[in-house]
C-alpha positions in Angstrom: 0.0 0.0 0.0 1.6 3.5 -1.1 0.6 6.9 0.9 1.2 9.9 -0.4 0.7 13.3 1.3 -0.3 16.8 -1.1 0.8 19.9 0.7 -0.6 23.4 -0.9 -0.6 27.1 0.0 -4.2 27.3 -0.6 -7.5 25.0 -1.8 -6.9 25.5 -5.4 -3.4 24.6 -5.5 -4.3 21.8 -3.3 -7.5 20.8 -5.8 -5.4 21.1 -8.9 -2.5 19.0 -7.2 -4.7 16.3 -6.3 -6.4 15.8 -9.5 -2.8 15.1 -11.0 -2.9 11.8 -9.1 -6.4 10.6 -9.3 -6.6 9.1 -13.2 -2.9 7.2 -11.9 -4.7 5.2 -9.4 -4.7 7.5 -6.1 -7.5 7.2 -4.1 -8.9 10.2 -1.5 -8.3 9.6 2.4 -9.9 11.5 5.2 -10.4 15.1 5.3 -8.4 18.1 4.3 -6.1 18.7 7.3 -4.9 22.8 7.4 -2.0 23.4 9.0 0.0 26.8 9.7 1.7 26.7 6.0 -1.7 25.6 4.4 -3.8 22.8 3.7 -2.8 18.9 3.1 -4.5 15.9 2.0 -3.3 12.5 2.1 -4.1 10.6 -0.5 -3.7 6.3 -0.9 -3.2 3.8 -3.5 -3.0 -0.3 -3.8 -0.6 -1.7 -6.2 -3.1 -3.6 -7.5 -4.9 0.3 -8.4 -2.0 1.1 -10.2 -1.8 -2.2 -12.3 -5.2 -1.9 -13.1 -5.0 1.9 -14.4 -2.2 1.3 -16.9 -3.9 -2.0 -18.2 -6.6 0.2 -19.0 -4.8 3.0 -20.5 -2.5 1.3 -23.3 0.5 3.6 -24.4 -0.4 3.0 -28.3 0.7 4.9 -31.3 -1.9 7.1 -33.0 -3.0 4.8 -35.9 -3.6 6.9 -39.2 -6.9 6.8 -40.6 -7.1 4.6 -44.3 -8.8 7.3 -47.1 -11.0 5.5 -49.2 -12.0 7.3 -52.3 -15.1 5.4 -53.9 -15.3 5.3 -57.5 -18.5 5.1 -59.1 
């Protein structure tokens, strides 16, 4: 299991940061903590989370589109 812990001046910085991590498998836990330099969320993830997101995003090479021209 992999913690991981965001740390931002303010709530958008904080929102943007953390929805970096969510389409790679990160998973939201508890609350927003502030502290005296800002806010924080900790954010989780199973390897078996990040298995399953890269088996479901293939790296594959933009395949170029056949142009047919009909003849009639």
């Amino acid at each position: 299991m992999e913690y991981n812990i965001i740390i931002a001046n303010d709530l958008e910085g904080l929102a943007s940061e953390v929805a970096t991590f969510l389409p790679q498998g990160w998973r939201l836990k508890g609350a927003i903590v502030e502290h005296v330099n800002g806010f924080a969320q900790q954010l989780i993830r199973h390897p078996k989370d990040s298995i399953r997101v890269q088996n479901n995003n293939p790296q594959q090479p933009a395949s170029k589109q056949r142009r047919t021209k009909w003849i009639e």
